[in-house]
N, C-alpha and C positions, 0 to 999 in steps of 0.2 A: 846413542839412542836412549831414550829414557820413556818408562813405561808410566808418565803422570801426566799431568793436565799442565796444560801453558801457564796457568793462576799460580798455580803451586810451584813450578821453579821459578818462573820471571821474579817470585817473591824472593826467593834463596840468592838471586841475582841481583836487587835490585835493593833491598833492603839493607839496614847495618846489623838486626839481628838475622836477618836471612847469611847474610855473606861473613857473618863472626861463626857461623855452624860451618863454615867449608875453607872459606880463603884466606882466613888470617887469622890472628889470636884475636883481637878484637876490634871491632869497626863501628865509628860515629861517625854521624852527620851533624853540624852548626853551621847554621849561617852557607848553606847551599855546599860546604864543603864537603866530602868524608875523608875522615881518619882511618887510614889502616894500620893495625899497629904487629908489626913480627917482633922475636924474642928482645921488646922492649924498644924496637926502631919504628917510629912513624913516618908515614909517606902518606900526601895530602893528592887527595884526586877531584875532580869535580866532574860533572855528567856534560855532557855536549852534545849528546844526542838522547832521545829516549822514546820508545814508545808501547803503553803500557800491553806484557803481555805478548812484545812481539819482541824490542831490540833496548841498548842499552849502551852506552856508549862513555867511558870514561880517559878524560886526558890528566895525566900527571900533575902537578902545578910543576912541579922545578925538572920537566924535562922540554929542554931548550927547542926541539923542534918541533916545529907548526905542524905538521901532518901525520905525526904519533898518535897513538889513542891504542886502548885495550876496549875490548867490545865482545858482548854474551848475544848471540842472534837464534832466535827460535825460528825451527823451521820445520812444519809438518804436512808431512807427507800425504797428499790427499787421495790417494788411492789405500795405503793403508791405516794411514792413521797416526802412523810415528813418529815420536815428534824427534828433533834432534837438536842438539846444540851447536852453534859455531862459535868459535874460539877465534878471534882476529888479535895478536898482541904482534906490537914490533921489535925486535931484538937486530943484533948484529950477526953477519952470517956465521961467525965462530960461535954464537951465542944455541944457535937453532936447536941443535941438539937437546942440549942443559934445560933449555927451555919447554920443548917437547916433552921431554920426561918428567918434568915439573909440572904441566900441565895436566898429563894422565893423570897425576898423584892428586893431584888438588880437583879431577873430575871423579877419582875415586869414592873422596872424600865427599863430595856431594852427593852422587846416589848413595854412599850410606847415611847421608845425613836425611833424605827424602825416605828410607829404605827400602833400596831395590837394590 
C-alpha cells in the first residue's frame, strides 16, 4: 500500500529516472527500448502494454517465451482510497521464493525513494 498519488509512482514505474531511484543501478530508454543496467549487466526491456497512471507492462527482449512479461498495476481502493501496487513477474517455481524476497527489497526501496 502506498500513501501517494497514482502521478507520482506510475512516474517511479514508468520512467528511466523514475526506475534508476528503485530498481536498478541505472536505466535508459532509445529508440523505444530500456536499459537496465545491475552491477555492470545490462538487460534490454520494451513496454507492451501501458496505460498512463494506471498499468505498465514490460517483456524482456532475449526471454524466449511469448507470454512472459513483468508488469507494475495500480490499483485503488475506492472506498478508502489506497492505492496499491501489483507486482505480476514470471519466474520458475524453485525460483518463487528468491523472487518474492527480491521483490519486497526493491518495493522497500521505492517507498523510500517516494518517502514513506
Amino acid at each position: 500500500m502506498f500513501n501517494t498519488s497514482p502521478r507520482v509512482l506510475y512516474n517511479r514505474l514508468s520512467t528511466p529516472a523514475g526506475l534508476s531511484e528503485w530498481f536498478a543501478d541505472d536505466v535508459n530508454l532509445k529508440n523505444g527500448l530500456y536499459s537496465f543496467e545491475w552491477d555492470g549487466n545490462e538487460q534490454y526491456a520494451e513496454v507492451i502494454s501501458k496505460k498512463d497512471n494506471k498499468h505498465i507492462r514490460f517483456k524482456w527482449i532475449d526471454d524466449d517465451e511469448d507470454d512472459t512479461y513483468f508488469e507494475f498495476k495500480l490499483q485503488k481502493d475506492e472506498l478508502t482510497g489506497d492505492l496499491a501496487l501489483l507486482v505480476t513477474d514470471f519466474v520458475t517455481q524453485d525460483e518463487i521464493a528468491d523472487a518474492s524476497d527480491l521483490w519486497d527489497k526493491q518495493i522497500a526501496e521505492l517507498k523510500h525513494a517516494i518517502g514513506l
